[in-house]
C-alpha positions as CSV (number, residue, x, y, z in Angstrom):
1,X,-7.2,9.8,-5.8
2,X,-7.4,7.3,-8.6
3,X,-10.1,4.8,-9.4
4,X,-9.6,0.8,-10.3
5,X,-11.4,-2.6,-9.9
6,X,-8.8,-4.8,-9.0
7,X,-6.3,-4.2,-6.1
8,X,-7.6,-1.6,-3.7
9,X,-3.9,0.8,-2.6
10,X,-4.3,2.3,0.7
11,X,-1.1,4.8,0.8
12,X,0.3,7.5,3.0
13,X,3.0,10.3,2.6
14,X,5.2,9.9,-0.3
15,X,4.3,6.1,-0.9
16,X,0.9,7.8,-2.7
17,X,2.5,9.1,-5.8
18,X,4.6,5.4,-6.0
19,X,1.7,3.9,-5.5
20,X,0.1,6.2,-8.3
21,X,3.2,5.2,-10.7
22,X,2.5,1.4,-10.1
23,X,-1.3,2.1,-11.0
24,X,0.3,3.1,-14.2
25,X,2.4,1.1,-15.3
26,X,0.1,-1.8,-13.8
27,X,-2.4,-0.7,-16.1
28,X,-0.4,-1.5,-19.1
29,X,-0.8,-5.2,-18.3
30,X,-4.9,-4.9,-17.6
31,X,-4.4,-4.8,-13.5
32,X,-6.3,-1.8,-12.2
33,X,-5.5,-0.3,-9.2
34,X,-7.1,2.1,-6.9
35,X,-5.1,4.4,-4.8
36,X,-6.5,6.4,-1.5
37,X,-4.6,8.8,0.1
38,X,-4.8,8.2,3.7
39,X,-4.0,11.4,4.6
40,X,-4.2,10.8,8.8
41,X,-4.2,7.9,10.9
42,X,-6.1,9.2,13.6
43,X,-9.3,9.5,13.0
44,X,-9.5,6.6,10.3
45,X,-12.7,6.1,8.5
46,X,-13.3,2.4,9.3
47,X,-16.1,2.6,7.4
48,X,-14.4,4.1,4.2
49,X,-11.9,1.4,4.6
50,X,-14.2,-1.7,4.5
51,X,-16.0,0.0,1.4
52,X,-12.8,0.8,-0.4
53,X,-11.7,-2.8,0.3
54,X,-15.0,-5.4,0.0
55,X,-15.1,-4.7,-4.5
56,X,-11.7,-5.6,-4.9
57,X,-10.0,-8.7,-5.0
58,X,-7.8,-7.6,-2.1
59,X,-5.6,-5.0,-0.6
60,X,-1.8,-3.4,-0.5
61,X,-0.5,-1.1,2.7
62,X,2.4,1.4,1.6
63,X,3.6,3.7,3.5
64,X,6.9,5.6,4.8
65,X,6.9,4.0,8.0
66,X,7.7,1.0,10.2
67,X,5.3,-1.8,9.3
68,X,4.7,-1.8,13.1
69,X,2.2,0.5,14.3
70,X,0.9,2.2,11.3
71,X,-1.4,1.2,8.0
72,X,0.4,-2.7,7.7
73,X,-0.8,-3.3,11.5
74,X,-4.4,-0.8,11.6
75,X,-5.6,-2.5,8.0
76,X,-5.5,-5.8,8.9
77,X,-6.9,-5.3,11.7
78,X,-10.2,-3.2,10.4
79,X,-10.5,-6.5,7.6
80,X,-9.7,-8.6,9.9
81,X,-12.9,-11.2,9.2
82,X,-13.0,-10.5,5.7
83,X,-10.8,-12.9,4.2
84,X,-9.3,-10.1,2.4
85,X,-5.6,-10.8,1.1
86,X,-3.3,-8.0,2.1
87,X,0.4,-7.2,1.8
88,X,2.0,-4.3,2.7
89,X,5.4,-2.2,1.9
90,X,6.6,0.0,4.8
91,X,9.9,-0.3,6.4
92,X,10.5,-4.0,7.8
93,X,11.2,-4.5,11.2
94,X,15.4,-3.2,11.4
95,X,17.3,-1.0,12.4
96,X,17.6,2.0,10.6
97,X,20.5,3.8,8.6
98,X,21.5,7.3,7.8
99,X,24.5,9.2,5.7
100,X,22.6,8.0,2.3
101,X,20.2,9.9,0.2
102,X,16.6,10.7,0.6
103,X,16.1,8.6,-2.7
104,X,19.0,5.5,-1.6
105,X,16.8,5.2,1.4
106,X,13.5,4.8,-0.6
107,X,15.1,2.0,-2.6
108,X,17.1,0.4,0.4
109,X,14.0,-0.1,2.6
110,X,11.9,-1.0,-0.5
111,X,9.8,1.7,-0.4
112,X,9.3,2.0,-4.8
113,X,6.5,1.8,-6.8
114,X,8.3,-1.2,-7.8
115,X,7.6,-2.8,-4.8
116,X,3.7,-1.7,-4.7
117,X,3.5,-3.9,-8.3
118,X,5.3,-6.9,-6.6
119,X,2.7,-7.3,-3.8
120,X,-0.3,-6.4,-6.2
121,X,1.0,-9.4,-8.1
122,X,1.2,-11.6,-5.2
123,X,-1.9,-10.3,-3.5
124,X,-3.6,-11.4,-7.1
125,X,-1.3,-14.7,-7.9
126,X,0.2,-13.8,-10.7
């Protein structure tokens, strides 16, 4: 969806237009992010993965979802043997709540383009 040189975003669902915001505002500080829509789990291009990922100087997960059993867990394990850093933002590992809005959820479980710019940064040290 979006081209960069830096941080390779491999997003799914809603997370790819946060993750298209972060390129953004990202950009304003000189950190350039490319953003694939992963649009299916199953099939995933393993192939399209390792090529998206081995120019970059590593990789973020995000995604609307546990960070068990979907991109933050299938990722690592196509790199695995790369030395690529990763981080990922998905729903931790808790139990979930209801009765708020669509939106409160987003921020509650950390699933904002603020969050995709927090673990660029620490993917990159900086």
């Amino acid at each position: 969806i979006r081209e960069g040189k830096d941080i390779t975003v491999f997003a799914h669902g809603v997370m790819v237009s946060m993750a298209l915001k972060a390129a953004e505002e990202l950009e304003k500080e000189g950190i350039s992010l490319r953003v694939v829509n992963v649009s299916t789990l199953k099939p995933l291009n393993q192939e399209k993965i390792i090529q998206y990922a081995k120019d970059v100087k590593g990789v973020v997960t995000a995604e609307e979802h546990s960070i068990i059993g979907g991109l933050a867990e299938i990722i690592p394990s196509i790199l695995k043997g790369t030395n690529t850093p990763i981080e990922s933002v998905a729903v931790k590992d808790v139990f979930g709540q209801s009765a708020q809005s669509y939106e409160e959820l987003l921020v509650e479980y950390g699933l904002t383009d603020a969050e995709i710019i927090e673990a660029t940064r620490k993917v990159l040290g900086v």
